[in-house]
N, C-alpha and C positions, 0 to 999 in steps of 0.2 A: 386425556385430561383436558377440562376444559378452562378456556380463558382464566375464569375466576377463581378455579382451582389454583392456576398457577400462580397467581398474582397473590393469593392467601400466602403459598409455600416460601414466595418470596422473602418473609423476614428470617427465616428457617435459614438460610443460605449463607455463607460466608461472603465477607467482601470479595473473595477470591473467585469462589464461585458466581457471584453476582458477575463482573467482569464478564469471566468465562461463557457465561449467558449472553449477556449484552456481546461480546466478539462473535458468539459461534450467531446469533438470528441476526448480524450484518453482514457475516459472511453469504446466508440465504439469498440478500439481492445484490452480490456480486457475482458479476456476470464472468467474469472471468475473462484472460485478452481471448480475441478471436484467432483463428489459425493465421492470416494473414499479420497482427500483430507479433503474436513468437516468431512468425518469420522474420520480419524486420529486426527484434532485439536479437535474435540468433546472428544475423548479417551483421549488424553494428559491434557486438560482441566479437564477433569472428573480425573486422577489419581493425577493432583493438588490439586486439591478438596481433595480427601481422604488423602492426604499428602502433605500438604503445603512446609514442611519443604524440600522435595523434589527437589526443585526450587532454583534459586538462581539469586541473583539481576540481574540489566541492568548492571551496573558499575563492580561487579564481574565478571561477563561472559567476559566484554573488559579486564578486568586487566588479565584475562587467557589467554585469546587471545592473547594478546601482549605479555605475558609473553613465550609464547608459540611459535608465527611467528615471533618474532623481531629477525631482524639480530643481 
């Protein structure tokens, strides 16, 4: 099918499927992490595990953050 094809089919499409479209051709130029990345989030994940206490919330992390970069 070509380009112009598909752009014709487009009103044809539901919102839902429009989405669906637009998610699946960005997923195209995502690269995906590299081996050496899963390694790290595997490590990081595994020393949460052994120490949970380690970690700290979503909502702490912004309140440092801000506390941190705010003019």
């Amino acid at each position: 099918m070509s380009f112009a094809e598909v752009m014709q089919q487009l009103p044809a499409l539901t919102l839902a499927e429009r989405q669906m479209l637009v998610r699946k051709a960005l997923e195209l130029d995502d690269p995906g992490l590299s081996a050496d990345d899963v390694a790290l989030v595997e490590e990081r994940l595994a020393a949460y595990h052994a120490d949970p206490s380690s970690a700290v919330s979503l909502d702490e992390m912004k309140r440092r953050l801000r506390s941190r970069f705010s003019a």
